[in-house]
Structure formats: C-alpha cells, structure tokens
N, CA, C and O of each residue as an XYZ file, in Angstrom:
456
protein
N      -5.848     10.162    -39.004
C      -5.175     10.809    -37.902
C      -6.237     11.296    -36.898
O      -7.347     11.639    -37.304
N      -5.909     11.329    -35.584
C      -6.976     11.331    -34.960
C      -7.050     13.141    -34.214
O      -5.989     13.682    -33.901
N      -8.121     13.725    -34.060
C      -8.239     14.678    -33.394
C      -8.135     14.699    -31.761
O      -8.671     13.815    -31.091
N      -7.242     16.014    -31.045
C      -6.663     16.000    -29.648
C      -7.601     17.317    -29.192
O      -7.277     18.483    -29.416
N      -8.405     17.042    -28.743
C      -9.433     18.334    -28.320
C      -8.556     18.826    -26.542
O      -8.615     18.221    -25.472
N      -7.642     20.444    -26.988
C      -6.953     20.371    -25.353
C      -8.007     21.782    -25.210
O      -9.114     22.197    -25.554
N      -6.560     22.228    -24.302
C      -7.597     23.897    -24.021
C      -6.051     24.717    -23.774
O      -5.023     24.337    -23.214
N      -6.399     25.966    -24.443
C      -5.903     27.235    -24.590
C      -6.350     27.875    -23.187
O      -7.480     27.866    -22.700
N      -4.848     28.590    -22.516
C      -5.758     29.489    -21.468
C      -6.480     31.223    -22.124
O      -7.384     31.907    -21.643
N      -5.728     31.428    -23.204
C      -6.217     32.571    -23.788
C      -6.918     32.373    -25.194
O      -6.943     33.304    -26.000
N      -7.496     31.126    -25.477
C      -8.157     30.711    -26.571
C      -9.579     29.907    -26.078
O     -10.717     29.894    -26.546
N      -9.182     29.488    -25.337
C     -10.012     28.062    -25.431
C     -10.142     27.140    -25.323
O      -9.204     26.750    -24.627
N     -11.139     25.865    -25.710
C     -10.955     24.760    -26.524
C     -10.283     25.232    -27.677
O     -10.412     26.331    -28.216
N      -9.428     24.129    -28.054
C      -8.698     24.326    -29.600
C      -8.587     22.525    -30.159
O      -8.444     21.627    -29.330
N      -8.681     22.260    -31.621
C      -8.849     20.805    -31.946
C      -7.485     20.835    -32.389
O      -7.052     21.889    -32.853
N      -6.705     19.767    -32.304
C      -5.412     19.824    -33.062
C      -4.955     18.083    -33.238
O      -5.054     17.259    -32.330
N      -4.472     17.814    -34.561
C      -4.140     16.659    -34.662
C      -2.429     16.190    -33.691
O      -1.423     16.816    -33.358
N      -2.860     14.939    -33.574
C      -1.711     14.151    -33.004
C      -0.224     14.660    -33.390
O       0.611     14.502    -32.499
N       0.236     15.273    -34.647
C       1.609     15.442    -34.919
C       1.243     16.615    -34.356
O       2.011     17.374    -34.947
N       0.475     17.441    -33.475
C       0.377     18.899    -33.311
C       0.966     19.057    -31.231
O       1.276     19.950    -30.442
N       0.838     17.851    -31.237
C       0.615     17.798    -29.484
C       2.242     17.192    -29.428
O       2.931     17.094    -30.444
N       2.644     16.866    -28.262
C       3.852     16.078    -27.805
C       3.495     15.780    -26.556
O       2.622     16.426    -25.976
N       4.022     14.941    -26.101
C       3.956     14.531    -24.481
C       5.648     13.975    -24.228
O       6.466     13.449    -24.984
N       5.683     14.352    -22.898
C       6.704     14.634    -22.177
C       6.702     13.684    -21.301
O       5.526     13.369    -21.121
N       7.685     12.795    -20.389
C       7.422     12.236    -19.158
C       8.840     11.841    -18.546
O       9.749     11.149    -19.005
N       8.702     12.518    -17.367
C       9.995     12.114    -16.346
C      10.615     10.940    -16.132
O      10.132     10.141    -15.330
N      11.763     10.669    -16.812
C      12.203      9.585    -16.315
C      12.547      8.723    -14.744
O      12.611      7.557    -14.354
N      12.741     10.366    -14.069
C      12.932      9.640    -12.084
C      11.450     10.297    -11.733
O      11.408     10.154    -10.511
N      10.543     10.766    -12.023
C       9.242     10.924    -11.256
C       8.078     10.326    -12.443
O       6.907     10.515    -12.112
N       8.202      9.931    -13.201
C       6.750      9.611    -14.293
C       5.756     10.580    -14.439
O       4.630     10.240    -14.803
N       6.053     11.837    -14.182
C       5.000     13.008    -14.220
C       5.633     13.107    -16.000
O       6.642     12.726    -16.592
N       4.498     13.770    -16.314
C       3.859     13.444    -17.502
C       3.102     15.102    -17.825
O       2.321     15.833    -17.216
N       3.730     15.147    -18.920
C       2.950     16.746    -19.023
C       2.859     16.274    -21.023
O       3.471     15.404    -21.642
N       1.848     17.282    -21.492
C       1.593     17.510    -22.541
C       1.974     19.204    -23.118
O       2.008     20.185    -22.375
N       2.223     19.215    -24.539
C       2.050     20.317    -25.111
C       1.553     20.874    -26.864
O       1.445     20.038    -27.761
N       1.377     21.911    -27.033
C       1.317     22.303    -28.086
C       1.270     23.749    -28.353
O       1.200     24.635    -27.501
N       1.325     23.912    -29.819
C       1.133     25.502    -30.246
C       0.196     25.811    -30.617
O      -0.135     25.638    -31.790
N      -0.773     26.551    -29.451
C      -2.210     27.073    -30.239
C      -2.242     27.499    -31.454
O      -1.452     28.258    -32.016
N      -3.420     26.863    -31.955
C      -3.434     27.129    -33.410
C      -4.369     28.639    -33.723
O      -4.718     29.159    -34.782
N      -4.514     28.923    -32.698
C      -5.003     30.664    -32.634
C      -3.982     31.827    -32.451
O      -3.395     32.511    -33.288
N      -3.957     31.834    -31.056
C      -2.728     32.512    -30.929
C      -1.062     32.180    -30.660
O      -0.236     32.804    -29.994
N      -0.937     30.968    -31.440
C       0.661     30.566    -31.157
C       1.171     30.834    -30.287
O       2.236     31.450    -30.321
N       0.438     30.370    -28.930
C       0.944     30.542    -27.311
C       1.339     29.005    -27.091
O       0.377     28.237    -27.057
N       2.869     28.330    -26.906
C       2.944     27.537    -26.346
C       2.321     27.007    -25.171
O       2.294     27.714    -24.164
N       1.876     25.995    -25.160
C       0.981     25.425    -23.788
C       1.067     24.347    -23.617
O       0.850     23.473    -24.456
N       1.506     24.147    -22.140
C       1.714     23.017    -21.512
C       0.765     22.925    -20.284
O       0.223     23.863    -19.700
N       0.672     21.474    -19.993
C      -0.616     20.955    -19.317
C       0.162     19.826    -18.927
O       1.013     19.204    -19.563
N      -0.443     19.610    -17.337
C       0.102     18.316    -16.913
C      -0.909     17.471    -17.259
O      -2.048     17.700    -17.667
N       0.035     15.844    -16.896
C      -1.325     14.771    -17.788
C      -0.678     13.623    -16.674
O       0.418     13.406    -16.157
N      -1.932     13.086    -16.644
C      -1.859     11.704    -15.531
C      -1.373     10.628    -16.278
O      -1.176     10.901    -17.462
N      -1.064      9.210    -15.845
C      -1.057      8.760    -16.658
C      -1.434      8.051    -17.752
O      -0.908      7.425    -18.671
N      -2.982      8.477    -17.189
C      -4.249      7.427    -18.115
C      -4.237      8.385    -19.374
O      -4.616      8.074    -20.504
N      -3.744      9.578    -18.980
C      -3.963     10.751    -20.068
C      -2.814     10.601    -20.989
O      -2.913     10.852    -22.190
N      -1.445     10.086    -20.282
C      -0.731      9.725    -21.325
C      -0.962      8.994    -21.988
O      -0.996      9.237    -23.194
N      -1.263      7.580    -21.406
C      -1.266      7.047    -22.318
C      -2.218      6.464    -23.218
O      -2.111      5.486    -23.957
N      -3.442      7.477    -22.955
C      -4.294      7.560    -24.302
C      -3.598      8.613    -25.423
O      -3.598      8.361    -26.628
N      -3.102      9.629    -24.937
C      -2.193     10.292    -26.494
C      -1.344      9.309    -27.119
O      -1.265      8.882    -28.271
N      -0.599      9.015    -25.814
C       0.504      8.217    -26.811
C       0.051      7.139    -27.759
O       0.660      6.823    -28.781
N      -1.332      6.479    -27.231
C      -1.608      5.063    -28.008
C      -2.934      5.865    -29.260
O      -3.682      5.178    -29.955
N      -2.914      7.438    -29.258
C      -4.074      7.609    -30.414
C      -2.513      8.377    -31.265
O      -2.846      9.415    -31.837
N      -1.400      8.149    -31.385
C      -0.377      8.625    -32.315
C       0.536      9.990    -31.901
O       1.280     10.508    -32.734
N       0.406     10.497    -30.580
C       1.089     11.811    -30.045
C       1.945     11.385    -29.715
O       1.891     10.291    -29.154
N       3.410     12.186    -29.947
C       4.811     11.344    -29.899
C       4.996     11.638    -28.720
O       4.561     12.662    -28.191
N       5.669     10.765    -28.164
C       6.070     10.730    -26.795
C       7.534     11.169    -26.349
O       8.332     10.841    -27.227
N       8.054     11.706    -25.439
C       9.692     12.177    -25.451
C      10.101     11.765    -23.894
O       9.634     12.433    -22.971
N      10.514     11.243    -23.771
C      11.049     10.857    -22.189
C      12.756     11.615    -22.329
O      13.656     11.791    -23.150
N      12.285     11.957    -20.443
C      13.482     13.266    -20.230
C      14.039     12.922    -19.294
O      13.399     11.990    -18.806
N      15.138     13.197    -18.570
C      15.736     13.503    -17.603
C      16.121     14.560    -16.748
O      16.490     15.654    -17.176
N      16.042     14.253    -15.503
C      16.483     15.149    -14.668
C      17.746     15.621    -14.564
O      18.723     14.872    -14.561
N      17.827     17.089    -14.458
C      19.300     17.583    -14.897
C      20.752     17.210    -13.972
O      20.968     18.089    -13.138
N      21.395     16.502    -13.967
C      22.745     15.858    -13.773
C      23.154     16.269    -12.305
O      23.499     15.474    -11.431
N      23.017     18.238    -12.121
C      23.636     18.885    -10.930
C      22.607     18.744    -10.151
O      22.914     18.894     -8.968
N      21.198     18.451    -10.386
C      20.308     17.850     -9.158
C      20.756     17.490     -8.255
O      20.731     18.028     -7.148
N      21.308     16.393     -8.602
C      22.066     15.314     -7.576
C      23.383     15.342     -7.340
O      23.985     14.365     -6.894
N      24.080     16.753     -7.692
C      25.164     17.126     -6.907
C      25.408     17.008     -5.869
O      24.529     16.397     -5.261
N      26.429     17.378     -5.142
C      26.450     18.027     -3.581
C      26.782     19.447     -3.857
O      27.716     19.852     -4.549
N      26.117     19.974     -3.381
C      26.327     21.777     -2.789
C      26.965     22.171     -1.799
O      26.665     21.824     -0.657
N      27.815     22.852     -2.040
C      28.969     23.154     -0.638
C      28.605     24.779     -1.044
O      27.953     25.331     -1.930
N      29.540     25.277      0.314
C      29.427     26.567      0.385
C      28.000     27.158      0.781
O      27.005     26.470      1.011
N      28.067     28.538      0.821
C      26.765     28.865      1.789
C      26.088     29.398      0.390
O      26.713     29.561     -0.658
N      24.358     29.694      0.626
C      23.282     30.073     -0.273
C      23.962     30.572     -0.716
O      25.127     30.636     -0.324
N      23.128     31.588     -2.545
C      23.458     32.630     -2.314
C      22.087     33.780     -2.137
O      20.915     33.610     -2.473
N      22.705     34.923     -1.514
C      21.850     35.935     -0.573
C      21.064     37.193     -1.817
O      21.051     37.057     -3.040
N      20.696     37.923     -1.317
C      20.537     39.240     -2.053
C      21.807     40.251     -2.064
O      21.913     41.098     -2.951
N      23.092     40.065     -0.674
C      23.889     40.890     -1.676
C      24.610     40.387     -2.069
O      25.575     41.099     -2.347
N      24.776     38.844     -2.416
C      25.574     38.297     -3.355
C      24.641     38.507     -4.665
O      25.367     38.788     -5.618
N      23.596     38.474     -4.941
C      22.989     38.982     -5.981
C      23.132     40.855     -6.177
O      22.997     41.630     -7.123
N      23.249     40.900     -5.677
C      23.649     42.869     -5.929
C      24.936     42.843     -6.302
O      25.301     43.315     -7.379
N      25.938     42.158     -5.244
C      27.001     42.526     -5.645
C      27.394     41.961     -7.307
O      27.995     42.635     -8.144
N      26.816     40.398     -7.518
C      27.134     40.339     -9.521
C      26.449     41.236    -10.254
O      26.787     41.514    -11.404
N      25.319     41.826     -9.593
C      24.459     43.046    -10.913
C      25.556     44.396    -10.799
O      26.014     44.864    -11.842
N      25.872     44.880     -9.685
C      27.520     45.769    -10.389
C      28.439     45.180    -10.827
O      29.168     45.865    -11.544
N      28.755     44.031    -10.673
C      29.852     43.431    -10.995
C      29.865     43.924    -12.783
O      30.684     44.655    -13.340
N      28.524     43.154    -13.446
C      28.392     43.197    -14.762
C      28.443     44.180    -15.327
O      28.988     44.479    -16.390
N      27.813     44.789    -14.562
C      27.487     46.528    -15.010
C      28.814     47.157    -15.060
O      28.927     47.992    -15.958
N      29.823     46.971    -14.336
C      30.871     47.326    -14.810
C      32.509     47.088    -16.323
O      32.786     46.219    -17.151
N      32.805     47.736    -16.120
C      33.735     47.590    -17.746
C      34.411     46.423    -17.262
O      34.505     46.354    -16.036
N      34.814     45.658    -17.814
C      35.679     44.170    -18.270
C      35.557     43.480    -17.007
O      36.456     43.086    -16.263
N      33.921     43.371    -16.846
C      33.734     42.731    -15.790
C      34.212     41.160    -15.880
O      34.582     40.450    -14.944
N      34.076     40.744    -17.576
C      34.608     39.473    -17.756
C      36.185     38.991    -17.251
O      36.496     37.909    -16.753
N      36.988     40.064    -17.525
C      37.852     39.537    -17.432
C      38.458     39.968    -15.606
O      39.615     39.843    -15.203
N      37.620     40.322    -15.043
C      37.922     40.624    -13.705
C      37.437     39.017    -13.396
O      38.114     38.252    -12.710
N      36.421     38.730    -13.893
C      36.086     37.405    -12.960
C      36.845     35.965    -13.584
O      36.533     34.818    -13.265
N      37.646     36.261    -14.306
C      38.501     35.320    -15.133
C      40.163     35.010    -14.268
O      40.876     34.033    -14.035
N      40.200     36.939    -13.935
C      41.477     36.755    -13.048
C      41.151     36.249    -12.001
O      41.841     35.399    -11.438
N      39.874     36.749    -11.492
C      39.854     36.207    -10.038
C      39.842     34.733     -9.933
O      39.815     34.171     -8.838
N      39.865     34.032    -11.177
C      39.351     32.600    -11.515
C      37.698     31.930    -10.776
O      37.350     30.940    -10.131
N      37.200     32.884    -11.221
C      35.782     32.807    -11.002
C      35.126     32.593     -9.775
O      34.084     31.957     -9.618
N      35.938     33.283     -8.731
C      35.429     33.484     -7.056
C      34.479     34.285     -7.056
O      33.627     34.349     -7.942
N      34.534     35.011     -6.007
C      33.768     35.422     -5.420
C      33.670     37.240     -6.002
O      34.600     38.046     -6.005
N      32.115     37.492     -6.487
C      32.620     38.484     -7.307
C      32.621     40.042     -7.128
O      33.014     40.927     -7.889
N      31.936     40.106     -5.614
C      31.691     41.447     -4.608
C      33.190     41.361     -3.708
O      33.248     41.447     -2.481
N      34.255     41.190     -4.537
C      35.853     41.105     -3.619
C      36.700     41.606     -4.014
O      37.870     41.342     -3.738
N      36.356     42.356     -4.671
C      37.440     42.902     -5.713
C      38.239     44.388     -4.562
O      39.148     45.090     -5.005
C-alpha cells in the first residue's frame, strides 16, 4: 500500500496510507478536491487537487467518488432575494410559540405576515 504524504493546516506534514485519503471530483466542473482525517488531531481536511494530482492518487489506490451538482442549481428562482428583514423577521418567527404550525397554516408563505 502506498504512502500519501498531504499537509495538516494545524499539524503539518502528516503520512497516511491510500484507504486514509479520498478524492472527490465534479461531475459538471472536473474540479477535484482531496481529503482526509488527520492522524494527529482528527481535523477533517480538504485540499483542492488538479488533475495531474488526481490522478496520481487515484492510480497509487485512493478511492475516487464522483459527485454532482445539487439539482436546485439549475432551477429557476422567482420572487425577489431574500433581505435582512426577511431574515429577522423568520428569527422571531421561530422564536416564537407554535411557530410551526403558524407557518403550516399560512401554507408556508411569507413568514413576517402574520
């Protein structure tokens, strides 16, 4: 099994074998990132990787995972942003008692309307 020499931002260099790393890569952009769990301080870490960098992990045994971009990306968006007091108005919203079921009657409009 072969050794993956990456780097820790709060460790270091760290050595870690191939089942220790994963690589990642976009199915609509081919960006390509790597990761693992420091074997010091068990800080997940991710690192972007080109693709010469992929695909030397992938071809020394680091499993590879191809992903997709999430579905509502490529929605259409109607309606306007939302603002800061549409963000104020859901932080009372919640904060208040059966806020759930206020936004259930309202059938999930608009939630500073009450």
């Amino acid at each position: 099994m072969a050794t993956v020499r990456a780097s820790c931002p709060t460790c270091g260099d760290v050595e870690l074998t191939t089942r220790e790393v994963q690589v990642q890569v976009c199915s609509a952009t081919d960006e390509g990132t790597y990761s693992f769990l420091c074997p010091s301080c068990r800080l997940i870490v991710n690192k972007p990787a080109e693709p010469r960098v992929v695909e030397l992990l992938v071809s020394a045994g680091v499993r590879l995972v191809n992903w997709d971009m999430p579905a509502e990306l490529s929605e259409a968006k109607y309606g306007p942003a939302i603002n800061y007091d549409d963000l104020l108005a859901f932080h009372f919203e919640v904060e208040s008692e059966n806020w759930l079921e206020h936004v259930i009657a309202a059938g999930g409009g608009s939630l500073g309307s009450r």
